[in-house]
N, C-alpha and C positions, 0 to 999 in steps of 0.2 A: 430612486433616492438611495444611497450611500448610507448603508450603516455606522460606514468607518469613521463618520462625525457627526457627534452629539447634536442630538435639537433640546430646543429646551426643557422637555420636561427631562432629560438627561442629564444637564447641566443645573436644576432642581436638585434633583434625586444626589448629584453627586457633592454639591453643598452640603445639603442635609446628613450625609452620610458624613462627609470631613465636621462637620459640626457634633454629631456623637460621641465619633471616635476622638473631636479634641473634649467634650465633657467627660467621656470613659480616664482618656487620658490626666488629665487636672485632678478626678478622683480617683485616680491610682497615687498620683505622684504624693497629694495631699494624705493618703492612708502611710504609704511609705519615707517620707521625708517632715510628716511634720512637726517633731523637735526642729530639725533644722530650719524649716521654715518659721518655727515661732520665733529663734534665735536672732533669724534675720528681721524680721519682724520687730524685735527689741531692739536691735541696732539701730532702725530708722528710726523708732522712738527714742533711743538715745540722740540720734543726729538733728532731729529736730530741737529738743532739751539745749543742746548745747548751741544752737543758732540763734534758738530762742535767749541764750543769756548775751552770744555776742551784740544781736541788736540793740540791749540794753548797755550793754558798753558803747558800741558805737553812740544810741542815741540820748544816753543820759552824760558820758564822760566825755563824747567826743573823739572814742579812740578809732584810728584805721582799720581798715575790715580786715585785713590779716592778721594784725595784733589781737585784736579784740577777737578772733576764734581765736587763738593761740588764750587768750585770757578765758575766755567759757573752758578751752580744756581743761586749763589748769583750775579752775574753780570746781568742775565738775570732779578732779581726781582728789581735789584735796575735801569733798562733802563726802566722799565713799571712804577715803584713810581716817575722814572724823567720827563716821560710824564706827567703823571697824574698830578705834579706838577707844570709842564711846562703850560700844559692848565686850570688847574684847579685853580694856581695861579698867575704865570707871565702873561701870556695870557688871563686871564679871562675877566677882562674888552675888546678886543676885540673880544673874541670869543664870548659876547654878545650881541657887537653890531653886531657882522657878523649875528647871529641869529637870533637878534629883530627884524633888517633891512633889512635883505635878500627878506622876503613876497612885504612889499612895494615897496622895488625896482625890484621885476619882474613885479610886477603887473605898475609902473610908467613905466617900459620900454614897456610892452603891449600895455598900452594907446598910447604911442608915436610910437611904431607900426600900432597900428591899424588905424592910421589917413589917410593913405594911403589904396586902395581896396586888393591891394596885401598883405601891412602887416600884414589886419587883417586876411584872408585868414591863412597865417604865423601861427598867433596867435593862430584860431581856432584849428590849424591841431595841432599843439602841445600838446594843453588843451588837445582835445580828446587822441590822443594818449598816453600823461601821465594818464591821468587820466584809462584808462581802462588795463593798462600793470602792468602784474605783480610787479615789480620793485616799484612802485607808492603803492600797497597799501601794499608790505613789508615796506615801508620806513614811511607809517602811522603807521603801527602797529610797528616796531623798537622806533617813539620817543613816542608813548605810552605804550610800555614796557620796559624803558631804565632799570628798575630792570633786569629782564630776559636777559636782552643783557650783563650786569654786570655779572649774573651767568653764562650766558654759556662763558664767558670769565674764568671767576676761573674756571670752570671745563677744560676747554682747559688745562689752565694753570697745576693744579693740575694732570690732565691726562699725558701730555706734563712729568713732572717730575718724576712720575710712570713708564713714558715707559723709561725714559729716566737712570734712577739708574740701571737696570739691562733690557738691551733689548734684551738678548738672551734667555731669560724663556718664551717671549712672541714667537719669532721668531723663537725656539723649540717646540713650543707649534703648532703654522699654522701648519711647516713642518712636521709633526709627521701627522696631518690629509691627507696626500698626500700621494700616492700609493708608495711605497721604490724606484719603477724605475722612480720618478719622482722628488724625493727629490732635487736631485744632480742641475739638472735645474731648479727647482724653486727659489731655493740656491739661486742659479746665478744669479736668473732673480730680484730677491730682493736687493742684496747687488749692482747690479747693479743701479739698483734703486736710492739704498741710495746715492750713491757714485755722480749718475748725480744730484740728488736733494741740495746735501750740492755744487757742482761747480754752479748749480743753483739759489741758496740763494744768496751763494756770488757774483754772477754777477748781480743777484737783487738792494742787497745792497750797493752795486757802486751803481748801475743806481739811486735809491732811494736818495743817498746823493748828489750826483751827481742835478738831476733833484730840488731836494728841495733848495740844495743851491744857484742855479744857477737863479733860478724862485725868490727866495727871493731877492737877490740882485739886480734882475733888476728890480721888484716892488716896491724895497726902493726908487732906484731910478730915478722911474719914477712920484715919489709922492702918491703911491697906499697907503691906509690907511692901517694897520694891515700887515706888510710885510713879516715879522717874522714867524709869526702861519699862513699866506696864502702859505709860500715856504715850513712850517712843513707838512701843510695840501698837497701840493702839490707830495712833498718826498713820503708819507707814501700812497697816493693813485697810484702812481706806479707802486704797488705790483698787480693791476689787470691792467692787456696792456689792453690801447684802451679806455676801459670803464671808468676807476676810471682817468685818467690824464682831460679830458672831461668832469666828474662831479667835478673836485677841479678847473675846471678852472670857473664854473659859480658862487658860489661865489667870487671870485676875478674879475668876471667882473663887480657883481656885488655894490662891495664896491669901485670900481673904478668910476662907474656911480653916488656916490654920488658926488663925486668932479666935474666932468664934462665929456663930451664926448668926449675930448681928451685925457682923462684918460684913458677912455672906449678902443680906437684905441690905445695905449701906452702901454696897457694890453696885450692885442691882439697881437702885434708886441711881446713883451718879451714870451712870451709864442709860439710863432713861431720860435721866433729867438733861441729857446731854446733848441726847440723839432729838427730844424735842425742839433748843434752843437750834441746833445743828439744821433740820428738816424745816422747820417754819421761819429761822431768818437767817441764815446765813447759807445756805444752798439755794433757796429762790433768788437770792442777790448775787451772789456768784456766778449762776447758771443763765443768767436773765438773756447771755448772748452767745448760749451755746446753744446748739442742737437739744430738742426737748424731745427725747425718748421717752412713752411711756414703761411708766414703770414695771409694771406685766414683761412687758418685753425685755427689758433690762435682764431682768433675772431669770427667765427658762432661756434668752441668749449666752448670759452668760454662764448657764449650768450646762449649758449645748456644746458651748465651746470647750468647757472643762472636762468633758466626754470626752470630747473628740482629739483635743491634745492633750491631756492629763494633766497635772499637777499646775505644773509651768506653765500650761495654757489659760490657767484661771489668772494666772500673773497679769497679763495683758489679754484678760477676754473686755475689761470693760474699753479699752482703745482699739480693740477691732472691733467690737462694736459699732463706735463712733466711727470709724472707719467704714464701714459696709453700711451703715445709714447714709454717709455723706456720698460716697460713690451712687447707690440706688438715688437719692434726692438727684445729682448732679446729671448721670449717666440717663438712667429710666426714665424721670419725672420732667425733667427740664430738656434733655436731648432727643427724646424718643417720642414722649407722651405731649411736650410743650407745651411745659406747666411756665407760667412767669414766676422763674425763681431767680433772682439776681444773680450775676457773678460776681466774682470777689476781683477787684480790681490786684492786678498782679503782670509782672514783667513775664512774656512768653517767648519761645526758642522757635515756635512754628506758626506760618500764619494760617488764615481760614483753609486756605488752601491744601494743607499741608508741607507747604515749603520751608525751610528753615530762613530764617531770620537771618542774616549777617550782623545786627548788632540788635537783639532785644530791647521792646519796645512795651509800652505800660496799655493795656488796651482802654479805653475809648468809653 
């Protein structure tokens, strides 16, 4: 017998080996590229956002599918110029003083912590612990690059509108590097994907306006200074559970501290009383047809992911989340394990086979 061709435990071994070396490789690329990779990452979340407004043009106004993307971009351009002009000029006098004043009053509240042996104890474990975690010196280097935070925004943006005018060149483009008996479920496992991500958004976005308006109006009136840009501020952080509603609330506690410390306790209640209305009826109702992540998981995923891409990666850790739940359901659970999990009826590019379609068809 001829050594010079492989038997199979040869053709074993050298699978096994091209399977490593593509894991080594994925976690190399992932240690070295991934800002970039988050970036692109926001962009398809951008491109789903905006497909997700064209169908409601298309199915609520009746507009043609080219107009109606052309109408999502320009809705989408013209909610980012209303921000930008919201804090940049309605808000601007107090997003300054939120910002001039915020040092001072962590640091007054410190002092009047640390008067006691316990609070300064408090005090200490804090300092050190911000000061030595990740989080702390992304968010040094964020307000000393607010240029570069501007650009990877437009590139977001920019990317986001790319993927988003024609997303089947890109998504023909993946599927085509996948072996033909595998097309069919990868299909699956993407438009699934998409499909949880835009029910995803949209139950975001309730919670977001929901939590922003509700957190405003009870800071108005409660007397809290800046009520306004603290419930905007409060809405848009949100968008990361757990982490981001817990950093918008420390400015707010802290512009409540200049009035007095029954501000401070006044603060504190609306932001409780908020999170309960928010947690027991309006998130069980929103979510009822999204993917049900335990909680547990949510939050050391999302503090895993803030690790591993920094600052920006807490931006969108709760949508790769949902992302890597729904791939693992669709891919492991249903394709692998053949679990009866339904598909999501959707238009496909390739059949069972792996063939490409000449005109996409609605599966069955």
């Amino acid at each position: 017998m001829s050594r010079l061709s492989p038997d199979d435990d040869d053709a074993r071994y050298i699978r096994r080996l091209f399977l490593a070396l593509g894991v080594i490789a994925l976690a190399t690329t992932l240690y070295f590229t991934g800002d970039l990779l988050i970036l692109a990452f926001g962009s398809v979340l951008g491109a789903i956002v905006i497909h997700a407004l064209a169908e409601i043009y298309e199915e609520r106004l009746r507009v043609p599918a080219r107009p109606a993307l052309g109408a999502a971009i320009i809705t989408v351009l013209a909610i980012i110029v209303f921000l930008g002009w919201l804090f940049g000029v309605e808000f601007r006098t107090q997003v300054n003083v939120l910002v001039t004043r915020l040092p001072d009053i962590l640091h007054e509240i410190g002092a009047q912590l640390s008067v006691s042996p316990v609070g300064a104890k408090v005090v200490d474990a804090v300092r050190v612990a911000f000061a030595g975690s990740r989080v702390a010196q992304d968010i040094g280097g964020l307000a000393e690059g607010a240029g570069q935070f501007v650009l990877n925004a437009l590139l977001v943006l920019v990317g986001a509108i790319f993927f988003a005018v024609d997303p089947k060149v890109y998504e023909r483009g993946f599927l085509l590097l996948m072996p033909p008996s595998k097309r069919a479920a990868m299909e699956d496992a993407l438009l699934d994907t998409a499909s949880t991500l835009r029910l995803w958004l949209r139950a975001q976005l309730i919670q977001m306006t929901t939590m922003g308006v509700l957190v405003g109006i009870g800071l108005w009136l409660v007397g809290v200074p800046s009520a306004p840009a603290l419930g905007l501020l409060t809405g848009l952080s949100e968008f990361i559970p757990y982490v981001g509603p817990l950093a918008a609330m420390v400015p707010a506690l802290g512009l409540a501290a200049t009035e007095s410390v029954s501000h401070v306790l006044w603060t504190l209640g609306v932001f409780a009383a908020v999170r309960v209305v928010q947690t027991n009826f309006i998130t069980p109702f929103v979510t009822s047809r999204v993917v049900a992540i335990p909680p547990a998981v949510t939050l050391f995923a999302i503090l895993a992911i803030g690790a591993v891409f920094g600052l920006f990666g807490l931006f969108f850790s709760a949508a790769m989340l949902v992302v890597i739940y729904t791939l693992v359901r669709s891919l492991y659970l249903r394709d692998t394990l053949g679990e009866d999990i339904p598909r999501t009826r959707h238009r496909t590019l390739f059949d069972s086979a792996g063939h490409r379609r000449d005109s996409p068809e609605k599966l069955d």
